[in-house]
VOGU-3710 file (C-alpha; in Angstrom, 3 decimals, decimal comma):
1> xxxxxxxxxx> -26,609/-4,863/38,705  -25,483/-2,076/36,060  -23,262/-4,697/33,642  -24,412/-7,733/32,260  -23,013/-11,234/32,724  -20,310/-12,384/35,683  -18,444/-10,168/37,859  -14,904/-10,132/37,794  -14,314/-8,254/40,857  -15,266/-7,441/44,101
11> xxxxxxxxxx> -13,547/-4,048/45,481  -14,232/-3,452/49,288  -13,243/-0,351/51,158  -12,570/-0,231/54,747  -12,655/3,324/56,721  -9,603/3,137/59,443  -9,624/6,600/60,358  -11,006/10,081/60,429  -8,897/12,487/61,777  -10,141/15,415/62,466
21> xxxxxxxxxx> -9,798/18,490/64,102  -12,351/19,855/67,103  -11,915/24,268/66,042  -9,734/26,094/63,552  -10,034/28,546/60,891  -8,426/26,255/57,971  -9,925/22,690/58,878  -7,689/19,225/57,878  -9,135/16,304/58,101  -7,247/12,662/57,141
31> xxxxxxxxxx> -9,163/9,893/55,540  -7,090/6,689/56,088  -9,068/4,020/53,936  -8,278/-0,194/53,068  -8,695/-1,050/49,858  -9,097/-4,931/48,781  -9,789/-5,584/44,939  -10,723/-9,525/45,281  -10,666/-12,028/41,868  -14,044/-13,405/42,279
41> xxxxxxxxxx> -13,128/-16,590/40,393  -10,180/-17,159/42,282  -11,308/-15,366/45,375  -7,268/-14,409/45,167  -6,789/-10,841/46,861  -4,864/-8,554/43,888  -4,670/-5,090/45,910  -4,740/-4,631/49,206  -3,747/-0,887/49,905  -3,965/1,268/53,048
51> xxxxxxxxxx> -4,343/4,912/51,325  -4,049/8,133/53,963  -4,766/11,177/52,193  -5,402/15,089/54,153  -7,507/17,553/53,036  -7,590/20,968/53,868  -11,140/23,393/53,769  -10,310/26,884/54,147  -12,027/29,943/55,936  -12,725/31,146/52,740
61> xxxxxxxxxx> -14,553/27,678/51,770  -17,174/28,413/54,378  -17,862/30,694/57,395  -19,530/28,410/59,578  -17,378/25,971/61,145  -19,111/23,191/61,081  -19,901/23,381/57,080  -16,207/23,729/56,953  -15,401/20,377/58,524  -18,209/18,810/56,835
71> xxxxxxxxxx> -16,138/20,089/53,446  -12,963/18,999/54,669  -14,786/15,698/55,371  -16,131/14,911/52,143  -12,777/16,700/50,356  -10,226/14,100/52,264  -12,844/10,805/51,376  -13,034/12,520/47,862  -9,396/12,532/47,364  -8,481/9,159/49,455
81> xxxxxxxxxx> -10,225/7,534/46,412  -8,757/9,267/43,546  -5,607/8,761/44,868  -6,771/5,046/45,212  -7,828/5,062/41,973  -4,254/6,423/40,254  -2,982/3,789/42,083  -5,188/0,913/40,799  -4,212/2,237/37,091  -0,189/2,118/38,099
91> xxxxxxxxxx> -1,274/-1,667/39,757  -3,190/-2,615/36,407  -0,522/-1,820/34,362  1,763/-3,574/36,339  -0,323/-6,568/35,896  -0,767/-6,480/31,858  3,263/-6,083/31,782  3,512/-9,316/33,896  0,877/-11,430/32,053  2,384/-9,891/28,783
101> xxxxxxxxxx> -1,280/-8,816/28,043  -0,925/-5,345/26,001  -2,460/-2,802/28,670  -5,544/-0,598/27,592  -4,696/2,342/25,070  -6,534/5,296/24,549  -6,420/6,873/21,635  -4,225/10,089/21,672  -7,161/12,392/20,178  -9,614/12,550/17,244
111> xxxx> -9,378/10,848/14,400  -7,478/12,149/11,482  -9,938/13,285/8,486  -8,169/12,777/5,320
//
């Protein structure tokens, strides 16, 4: 375990589907992945999300065919979860408003030397 002390959540992800095609020159392939972030005190489900996402490896990416599925693989399961991910911050927020919890802040840049 990285963190010390009780887990909050439990976030499971469930491949539905790997489209993908048999020959081409530019390759898509479409990552459709289930998302469930789970309260672990509660066991209450929070997000449950179904995220498709393509992704497209060129001819230029790689000669070889194969490499270029195997790109357009990893690309589409690459960006399914940063599109998850952009989602989960939207979802978080949403949560903070509703609780009336201030959401996280980053600062804006450096601080100011006087």
């Amino acid at each position: 375990m990285l963190g010390r002390g009780k887990i909050k959540y439990d976030l499971n992800a469930y491949l539905m589907g790997l489209t993908q095609p048999l020959i081409g020159l530019d390759m898509t392939v479409t990552a459709t992945v289930r998302y469930e972030l789970i309260d672990t005190a509660t066991r209450k489900s929070l997000v449950n999300e179904t995220v498709t996402v393509p992704y497209t490896a060129k001819f230029s990416d790689a000669f070889i065919g194969t490499e270029r599925l195997r790109l357009a693989n990893e690309g589409s399961i690459r960006e399914n979860i940063a599109a998850f991910l952009r989602h989960l911050v939207t979802v978080s927020k949403d949560f903070a408003a509703r609780s009336g919890a201030p959401p996280n802040r980053r600062a804006a840049g450096p601080p100011r030397r006087s």
